[in-house]
C-alpha positions in Angstrom: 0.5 3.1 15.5 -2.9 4.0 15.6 -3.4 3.7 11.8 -2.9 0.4 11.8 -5.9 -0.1 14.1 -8.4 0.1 11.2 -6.9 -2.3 8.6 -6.4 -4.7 11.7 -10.2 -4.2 12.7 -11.3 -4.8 8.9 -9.2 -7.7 8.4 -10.7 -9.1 11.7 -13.9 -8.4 10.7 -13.6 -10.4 7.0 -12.3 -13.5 8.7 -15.0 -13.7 12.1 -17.7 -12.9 8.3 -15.5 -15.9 6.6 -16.7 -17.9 9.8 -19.7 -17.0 9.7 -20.1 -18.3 5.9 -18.5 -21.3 6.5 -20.7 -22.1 9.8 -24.0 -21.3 7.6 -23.3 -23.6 5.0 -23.7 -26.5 7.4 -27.0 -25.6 8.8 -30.2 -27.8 7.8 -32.4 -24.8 6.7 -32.1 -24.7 2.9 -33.3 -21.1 2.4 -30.7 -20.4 5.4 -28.0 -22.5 4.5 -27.5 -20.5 0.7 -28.7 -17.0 1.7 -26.9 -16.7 4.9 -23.4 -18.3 3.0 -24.1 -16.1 0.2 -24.6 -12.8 2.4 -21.7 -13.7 4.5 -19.6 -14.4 1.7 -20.2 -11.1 0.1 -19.6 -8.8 2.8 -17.1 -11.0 3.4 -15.2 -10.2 0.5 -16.7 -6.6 0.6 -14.7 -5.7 4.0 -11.8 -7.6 2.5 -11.4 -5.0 -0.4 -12.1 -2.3 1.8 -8.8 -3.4 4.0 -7.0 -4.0 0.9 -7.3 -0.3 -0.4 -6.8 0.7 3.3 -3.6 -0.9 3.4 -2.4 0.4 -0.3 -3.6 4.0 0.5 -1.5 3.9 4.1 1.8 2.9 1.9 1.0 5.5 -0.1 0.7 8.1 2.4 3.9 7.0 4.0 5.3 7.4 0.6 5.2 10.5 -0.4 6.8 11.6 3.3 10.2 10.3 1.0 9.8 13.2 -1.5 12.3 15.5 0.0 15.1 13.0 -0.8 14.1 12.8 -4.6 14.3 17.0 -4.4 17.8 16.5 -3.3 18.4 14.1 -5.4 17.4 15.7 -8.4 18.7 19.1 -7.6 22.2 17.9 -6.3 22.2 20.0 -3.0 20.9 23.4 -4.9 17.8 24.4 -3.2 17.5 28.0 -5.3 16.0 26.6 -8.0 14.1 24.4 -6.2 12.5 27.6 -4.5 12.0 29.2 -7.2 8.6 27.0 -8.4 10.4 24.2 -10.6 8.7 21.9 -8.8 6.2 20.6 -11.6 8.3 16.9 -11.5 7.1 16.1 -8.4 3.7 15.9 -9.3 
């Protein structure tokens, strides 16, 4: 549960920066209007591809907890050669 905290944090933190782009754009400055859109627009999309390899590397890590059912899978139920270092598949 407490994985999920950082994605959710991340993916907080591009929208409230997606906000802040968008609330920039409409100020009167010039010089503040395009460099504080274009700053906020590239962290932005910074802290969104950070939660997006977040989120691919947590299904990954969940993944590979699955691998004992491909080892009796592929071994029908025989575990003594699976002991004995055939194990080179997995990887």
């Amino acid at each position: 549960m407490f994985e999920l905290l950082g994605p959710a944090m991340s993916i907080t933190t591009a929208a409230l920066l997606a906000r802040t782009s968008l609330r920039t754009w409409r100020a009167e400055n010039k010089f503040l209007k395009w460099v504080g859109t274009g700053l906020a627009a590239f962290f932005s999309a910074a802290v969104s591809v950070i939660s997006v390899i977040m989120i691919v590397g947590m299904f990954k890590l969940h993944a590979r907890g699955r691998s004992s059912l491909g080892l009796k899978d592929r071994y029908h139920g025989r575990t003594d050669s699976a002991r004995s270092g055939d194990l080179q598949w997995l990887l």
